[in-house]
C-alpha positions in Angstrom: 0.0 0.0 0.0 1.2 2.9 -1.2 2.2 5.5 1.6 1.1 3.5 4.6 3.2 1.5 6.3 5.5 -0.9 5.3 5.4 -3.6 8.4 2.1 -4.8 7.4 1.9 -8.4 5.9 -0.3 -9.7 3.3 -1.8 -12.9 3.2 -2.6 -13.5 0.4 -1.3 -12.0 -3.1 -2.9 -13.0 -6.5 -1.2 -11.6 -9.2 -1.7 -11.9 -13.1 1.7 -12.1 -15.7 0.8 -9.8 -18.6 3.2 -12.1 -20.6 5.7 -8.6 -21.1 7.6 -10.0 -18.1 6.0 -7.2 -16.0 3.5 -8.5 -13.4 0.0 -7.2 -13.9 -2.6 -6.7 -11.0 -1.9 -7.9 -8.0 -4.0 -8.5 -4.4 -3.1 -7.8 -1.2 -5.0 -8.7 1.8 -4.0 -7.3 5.1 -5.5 -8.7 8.1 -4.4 -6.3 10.7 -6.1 -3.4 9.0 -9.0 -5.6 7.4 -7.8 -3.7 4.3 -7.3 -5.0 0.6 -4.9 -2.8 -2.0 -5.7 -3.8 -5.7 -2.2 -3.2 -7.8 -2.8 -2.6 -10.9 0.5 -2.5 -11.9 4.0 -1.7 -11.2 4.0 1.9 -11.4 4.7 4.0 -8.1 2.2 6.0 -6.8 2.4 9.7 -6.9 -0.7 11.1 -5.7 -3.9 9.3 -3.5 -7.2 10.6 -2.9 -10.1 9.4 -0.8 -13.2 8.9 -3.5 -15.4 7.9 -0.9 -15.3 7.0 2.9 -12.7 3.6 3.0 -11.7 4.2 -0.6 -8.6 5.3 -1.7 -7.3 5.7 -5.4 -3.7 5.8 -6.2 -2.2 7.8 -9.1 1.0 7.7 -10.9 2.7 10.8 -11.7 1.1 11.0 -15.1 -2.4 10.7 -13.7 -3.0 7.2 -14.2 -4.7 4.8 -11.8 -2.4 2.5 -10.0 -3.6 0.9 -7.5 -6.9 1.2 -5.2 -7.4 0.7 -1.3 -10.3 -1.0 0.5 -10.7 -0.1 4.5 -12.8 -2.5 5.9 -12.7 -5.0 2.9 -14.2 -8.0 4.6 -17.3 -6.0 5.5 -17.9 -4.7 1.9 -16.4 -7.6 0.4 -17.0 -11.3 0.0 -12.9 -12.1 0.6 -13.3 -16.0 0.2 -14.1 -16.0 -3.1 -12.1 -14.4 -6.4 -13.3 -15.1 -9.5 -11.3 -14.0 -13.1 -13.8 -13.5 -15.6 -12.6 -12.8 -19.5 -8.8 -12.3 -18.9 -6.3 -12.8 -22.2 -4.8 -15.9 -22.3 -1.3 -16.0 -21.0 1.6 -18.1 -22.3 3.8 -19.5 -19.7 7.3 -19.8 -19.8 9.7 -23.0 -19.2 
């Protein structure tokens, strides 16, 4: 999570290779904060703004969305379940 701090632990990541070499989104789940940040990609975050109460949006420094934050994500969210619906087909390597 972007500008919070860095002794949290998630447990669980998901991610998805693009097939660039460059992991795609990722999951985090952090249990101590009941929080879940969606990566979207690799790019730092250089800007965050609160869209709603619990919701943060990261920005990269050109303005693009990088990654979003979810207070209280097992209260808004069902956290058991993730389901990937339509995602390209990814070669993997050997």
């Amino acid at each position: 999570m972007p500008g919070r701090s860095a002794t949290l632990s998630p447990t669980a990541i998901s991610s998805y290779d693009k097939g660039d070499g460059e992991a795609g989104m990722k999951l985090h789940y952090y249990p101590e904060t009941d929080s879940l940040y969606i990566d979207l990609n690799s790019r730092p975050s250089a800007d965050s703004r609160e869209m709603a109460d619990g919701l943060v949006i990261d920005f990269d420094a050109e303005g693009n969305v990088v990654g979003i934050d979810i207070d209280h994500a097992s209260q808004k969210l069902d956290l058991k379940t993730l389901e990937a619906v339509a995602l390209p087909a990814v070669t993997t390597r050997a």
